[in-house]
C-alpha positions in Angstrom: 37.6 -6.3 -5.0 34.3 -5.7 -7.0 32.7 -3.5 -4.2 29.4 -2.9 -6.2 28.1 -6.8 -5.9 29.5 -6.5 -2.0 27.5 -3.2 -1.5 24.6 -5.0 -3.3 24.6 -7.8 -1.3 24.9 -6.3 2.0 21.9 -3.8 1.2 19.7 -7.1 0.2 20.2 -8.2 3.2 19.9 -5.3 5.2 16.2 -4.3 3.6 15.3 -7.8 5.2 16.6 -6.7 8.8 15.0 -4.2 11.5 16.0 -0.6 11.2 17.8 -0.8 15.3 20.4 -3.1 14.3 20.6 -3.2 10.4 23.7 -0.8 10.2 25.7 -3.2 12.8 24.8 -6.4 11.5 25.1 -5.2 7.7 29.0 -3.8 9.2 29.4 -7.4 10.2 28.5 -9.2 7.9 30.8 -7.0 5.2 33.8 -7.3 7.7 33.3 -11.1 7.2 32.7 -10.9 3.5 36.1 -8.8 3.4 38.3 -11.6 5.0 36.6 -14.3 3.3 37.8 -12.7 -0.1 41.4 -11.9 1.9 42.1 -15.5 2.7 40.5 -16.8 -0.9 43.0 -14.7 -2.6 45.5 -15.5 -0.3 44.9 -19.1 -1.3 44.7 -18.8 -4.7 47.8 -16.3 -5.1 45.6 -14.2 -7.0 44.0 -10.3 -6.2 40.2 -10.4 -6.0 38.1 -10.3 -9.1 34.4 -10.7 -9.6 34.2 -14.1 -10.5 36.1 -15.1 -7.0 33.7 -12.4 -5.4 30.6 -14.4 -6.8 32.0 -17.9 -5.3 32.1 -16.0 -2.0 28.8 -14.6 -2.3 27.1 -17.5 -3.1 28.7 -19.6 -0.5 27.9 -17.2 1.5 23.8 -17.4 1.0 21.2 -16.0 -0.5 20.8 -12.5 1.2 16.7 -13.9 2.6 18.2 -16.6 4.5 20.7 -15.1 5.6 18.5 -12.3 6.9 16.3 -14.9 8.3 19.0 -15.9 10.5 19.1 -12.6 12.4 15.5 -12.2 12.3 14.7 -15.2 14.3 10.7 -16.7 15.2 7.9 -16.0 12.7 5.4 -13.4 13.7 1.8 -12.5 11.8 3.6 -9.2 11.7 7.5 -9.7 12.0 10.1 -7.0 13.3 10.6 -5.8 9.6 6.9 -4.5 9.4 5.9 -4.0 12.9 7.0 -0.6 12.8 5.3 0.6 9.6 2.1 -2.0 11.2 2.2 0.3 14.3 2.4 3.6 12.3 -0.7 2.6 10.1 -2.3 1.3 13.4 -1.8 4.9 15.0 -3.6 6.7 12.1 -6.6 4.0 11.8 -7.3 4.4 15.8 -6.9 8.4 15.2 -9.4 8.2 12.4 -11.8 5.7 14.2 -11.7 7.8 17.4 -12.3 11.2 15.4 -15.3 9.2 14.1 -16.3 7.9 16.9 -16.2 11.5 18.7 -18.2 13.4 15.9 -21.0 10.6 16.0 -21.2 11.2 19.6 -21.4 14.5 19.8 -24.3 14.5 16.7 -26.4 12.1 18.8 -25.8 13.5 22.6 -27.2 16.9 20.4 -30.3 15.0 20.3 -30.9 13.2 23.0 -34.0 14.5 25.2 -33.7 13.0 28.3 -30.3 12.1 31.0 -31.3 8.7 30.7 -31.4 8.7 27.0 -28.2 10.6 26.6 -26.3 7.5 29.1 -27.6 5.3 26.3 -26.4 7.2 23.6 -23.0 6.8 25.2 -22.9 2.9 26.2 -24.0 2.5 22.5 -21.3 4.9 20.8 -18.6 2.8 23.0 -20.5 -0.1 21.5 -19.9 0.8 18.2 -16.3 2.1 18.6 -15.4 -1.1 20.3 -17.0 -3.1 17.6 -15.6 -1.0 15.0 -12.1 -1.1 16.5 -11.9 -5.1 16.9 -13.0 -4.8 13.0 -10.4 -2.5 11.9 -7.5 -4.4 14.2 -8.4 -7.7 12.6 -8.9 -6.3 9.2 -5.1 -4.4 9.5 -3.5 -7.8 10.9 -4.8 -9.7 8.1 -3.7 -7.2 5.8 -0.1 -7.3 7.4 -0.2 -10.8 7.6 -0.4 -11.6 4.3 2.3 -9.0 3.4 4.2 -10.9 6.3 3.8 -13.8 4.3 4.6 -12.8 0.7 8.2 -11.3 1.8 8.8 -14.7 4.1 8.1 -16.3 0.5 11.1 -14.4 -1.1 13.8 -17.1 -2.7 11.4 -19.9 -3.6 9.3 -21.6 -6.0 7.3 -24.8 -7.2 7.7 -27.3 -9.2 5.3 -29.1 -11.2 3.7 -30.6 -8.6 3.4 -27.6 -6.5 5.0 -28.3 -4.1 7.5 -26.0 -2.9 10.9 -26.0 -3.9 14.1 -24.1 -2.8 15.5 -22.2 -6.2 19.5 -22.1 -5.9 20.4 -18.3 -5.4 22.4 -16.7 -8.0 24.7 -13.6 -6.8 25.1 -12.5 -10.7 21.3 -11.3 -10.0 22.7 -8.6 -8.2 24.3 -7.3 -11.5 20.8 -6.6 -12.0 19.8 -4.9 -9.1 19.8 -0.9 -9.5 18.6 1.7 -7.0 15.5 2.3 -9.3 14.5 -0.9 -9.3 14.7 -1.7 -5.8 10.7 -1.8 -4.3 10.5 0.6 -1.4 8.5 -1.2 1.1 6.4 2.0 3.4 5.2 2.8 -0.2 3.7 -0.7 -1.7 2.7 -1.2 1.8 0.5 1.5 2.0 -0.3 1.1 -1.1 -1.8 -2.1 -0.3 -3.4 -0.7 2.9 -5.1 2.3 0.6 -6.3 -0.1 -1.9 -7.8 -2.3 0.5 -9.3 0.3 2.1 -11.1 1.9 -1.0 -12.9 -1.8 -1.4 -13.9 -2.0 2.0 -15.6 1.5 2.0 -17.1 1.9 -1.6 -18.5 -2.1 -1.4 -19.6 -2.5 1.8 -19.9 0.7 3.8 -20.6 3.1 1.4 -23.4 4.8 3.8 -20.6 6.4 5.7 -20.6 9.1 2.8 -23.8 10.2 3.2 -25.5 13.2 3.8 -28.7 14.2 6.1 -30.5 16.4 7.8 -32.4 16.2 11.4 -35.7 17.5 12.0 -34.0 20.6 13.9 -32.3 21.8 10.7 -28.8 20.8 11.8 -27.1 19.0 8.9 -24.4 16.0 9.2 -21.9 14.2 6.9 -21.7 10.3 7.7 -23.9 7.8 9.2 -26.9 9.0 11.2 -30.9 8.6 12.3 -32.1 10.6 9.5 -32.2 10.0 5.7 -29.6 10.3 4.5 -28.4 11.3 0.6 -25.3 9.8 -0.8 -22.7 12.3 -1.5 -21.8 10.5 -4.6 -24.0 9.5 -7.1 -25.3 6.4 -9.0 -22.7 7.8 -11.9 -19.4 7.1 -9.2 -21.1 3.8 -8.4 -21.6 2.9 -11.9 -16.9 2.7 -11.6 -17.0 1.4 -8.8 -16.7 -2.4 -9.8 -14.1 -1.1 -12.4 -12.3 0.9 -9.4 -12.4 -2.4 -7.5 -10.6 -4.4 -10.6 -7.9 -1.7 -10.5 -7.9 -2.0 -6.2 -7.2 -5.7 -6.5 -4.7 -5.6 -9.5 -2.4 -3.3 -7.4 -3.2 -5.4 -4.5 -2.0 -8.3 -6.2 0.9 -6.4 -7.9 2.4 -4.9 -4.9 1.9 -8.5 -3.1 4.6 -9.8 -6.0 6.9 -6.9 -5.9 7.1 -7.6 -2.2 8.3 -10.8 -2.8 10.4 -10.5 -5.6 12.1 -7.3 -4.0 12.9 -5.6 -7.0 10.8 -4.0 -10.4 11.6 -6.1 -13.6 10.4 -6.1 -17.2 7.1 -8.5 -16.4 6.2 -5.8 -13.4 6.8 -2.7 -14.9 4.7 -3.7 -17.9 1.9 -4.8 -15.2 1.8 -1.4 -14.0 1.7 0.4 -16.6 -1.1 -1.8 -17.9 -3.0 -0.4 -14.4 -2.1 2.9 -15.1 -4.2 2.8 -18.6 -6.9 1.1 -17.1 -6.6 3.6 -14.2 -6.4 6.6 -17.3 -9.9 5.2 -19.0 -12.1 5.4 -15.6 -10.9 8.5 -15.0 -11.7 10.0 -18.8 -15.2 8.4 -18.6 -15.9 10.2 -15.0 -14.5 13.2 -16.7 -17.2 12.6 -19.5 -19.8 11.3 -17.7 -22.5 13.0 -15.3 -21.8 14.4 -12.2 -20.5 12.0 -9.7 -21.9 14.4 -6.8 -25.5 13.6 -5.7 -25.4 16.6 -3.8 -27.5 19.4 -5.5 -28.0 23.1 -4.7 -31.5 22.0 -3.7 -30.7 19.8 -1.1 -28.0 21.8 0.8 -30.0 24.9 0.8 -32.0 24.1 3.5 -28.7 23.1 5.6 -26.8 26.5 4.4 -30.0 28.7 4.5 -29.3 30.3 1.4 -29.8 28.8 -2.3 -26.9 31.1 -4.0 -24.7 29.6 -1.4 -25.7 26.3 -1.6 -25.1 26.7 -5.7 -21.4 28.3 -5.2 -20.7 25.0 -2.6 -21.9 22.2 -5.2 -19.9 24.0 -8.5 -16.9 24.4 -6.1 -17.1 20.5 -5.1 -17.5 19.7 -8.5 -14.4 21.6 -9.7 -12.6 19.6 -7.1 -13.6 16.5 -8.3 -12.7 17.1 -12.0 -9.2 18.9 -11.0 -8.7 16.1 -8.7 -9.3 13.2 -11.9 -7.0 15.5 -14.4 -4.4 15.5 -12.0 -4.7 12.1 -11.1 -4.5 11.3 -15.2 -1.5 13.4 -15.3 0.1 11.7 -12.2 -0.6 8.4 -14.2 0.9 9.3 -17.6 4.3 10.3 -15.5 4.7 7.0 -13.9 3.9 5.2 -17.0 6.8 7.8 -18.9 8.9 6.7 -15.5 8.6 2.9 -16.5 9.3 2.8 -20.2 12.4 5.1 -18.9 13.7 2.9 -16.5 12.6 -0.4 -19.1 14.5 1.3 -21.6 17.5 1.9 -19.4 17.3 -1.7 -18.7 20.3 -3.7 -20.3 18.6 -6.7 -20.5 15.4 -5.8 -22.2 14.4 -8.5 -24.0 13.8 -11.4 -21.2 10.8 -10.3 -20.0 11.3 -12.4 -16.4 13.4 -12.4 -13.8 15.5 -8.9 -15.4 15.5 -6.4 -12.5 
């Protein structure tokens, strides 16, 4: 019996299934497997070989539908990703409330009056309502469409484009390695990260501000005084070539989840990212600083120029150790790639080779 397409097979269909019952239905299903190839051989007077193991896998079913019959009604977010949804739902309600609590505390500092102080409150719940609908709408959408790009697994269109079912092949499995299986909590948040990045740095960049009140007392965030961007026009100046990388990955990530597995096509993809992602960073590294904070304007927060000085070199240290590591991290996983690509018997098809 050729256990290796068997273990394969049973583990594509288990990825597909709810961590609670995956090890007894993925038990099951290779207890039926097993006496299907019993009573074939039986039949055919013949022990089991990997061609009769094929005809048994594919009459069998591609592993998604399959999967899909345990799985049952369709969900915006469907048992497969409600955990990880409810995880990254946890942290973004931490974060918000965090937020919420420091913005709160900054303005009941400066309220003069009971009365104005009970305003100050009904508006913070205000905007922690309004900004909790946001980011719960925003985070379902996200998961939707993840929802729907692994529900899309097994098919394809025609010239029309219309969809069309593509007739599953078990010899794919042959393909199928450990390393070039996606891991799902990863792309997904991955996808969550990315999306993220564009919402803050295009439309909210204010939130990284800094400011001072007419009391001396200093703030990082959004707040009633001027504020100065912690980053400067130099960061902004990526940004738009950030947000190209952000949306590649997206989109990347959004076909790995669908096709299940890394092959040729993808691999090259990423590591086409990961140069793009190596050239912003070298140009930040060569550019200006991309901190508009200055020794000038913190002194009068910190109360002493010297200290001020030592605050903004050490930030901008972190920045540029944080951009050579991140080009470091970058040229490993493209190294990882051409490995694993190399590693790859079937190199030359660029599609549809896991």
């Amino acid at each position: 019996m050729n256990t290796n397409l068997i273990d394969n097979y049973v583990s594509e269909i288990g990825r597909r299934l709810p961590g609670r019952t995956r090890k007894d239905i993925e038990a099951e299903i290779r207890s039926i497997l097993q006496d299907m190839l019993e009573e074939r051989s039986q039949k055919a007077g013949k022990p089991v070989d990997e061609e009769m193991t094929l005809q048994v896998l594919k009459a069998y079913g591609a592993p998604e539908k399959v999967a899909a019959t345990y799985l049952g009604e369709r969900y915006l977010v469907g048992p497969r990703l409600y955990p990880t949804f409810k995880l990254v739902l946890r942290i973004v309600l931490v974060v918000i409330g965090v937020l919420a609590a420091i913005g709160l505390g900054i303005a009941l500092g400066h309220a003069h009056s009971p009365q104005n102080a009970v305003e100050t409150v009904l508006t913070a719940i205000g905007n922690f309502l309004t900004s909790l609908w946001t980011s719960l709408g925003i985070l379902v959408l996200i998961f939707a469409i993840i929802e729907w790009a692994l529900y899309q697994e097994g098919s394809k269109a025609d010239f029309k484009g219309l969809p069309q079912e593509k007739e599953w092949d078990p010899r794919s499995l042959l393909r199928s390695s450990p390393s070039n299986q996606v891991k799902l909590g990863e792309t997904i948040a991955e996808i969550v990260g990315a999306c993220i990045a564009i919402i803050i740095f295009t439309f909210y960049p204010q939130i990284l501000g800094f400011g001072i009140f007419s009391n001396g007392n200093w703030y990082i965030g959004a707040g009633n005084a001027v504020a100065t961007p912690l980053l400067s026009p130099a960061f902004f100046h990526f940004v738009p070539y950030l947000t190209v990388v952000w949306v590649l990955t997206i989109l990347l990530d959004t076909i790995l989840l669908r096709l299940g597995h890394w092959n040729v096509l993808t691999r090259f993809c990423a590591i086409g990212i990961k140069i793009i992602t190596i050239g912003i960073a070298a140009a930040m590294l060569g550019g200006p600083s991309l901190l508009a904070l200055t020794a000038a304007s913190l002194s009068p927060a910190m109360g002493s120029a010297d200290a001020a000085n030592t605050l903004v070199n050490m930030l901008n240290l972190f920045i540029r150790i944080a951009l050579w590591l991140g080009i470091f991290g970058s040229v490993v996983e493209i190294i990882r790639a051409i490995v694993r690509m190399v590693g790859n018997e079937n190199l030359a098809p660029l599609i549809g080779k896991g």
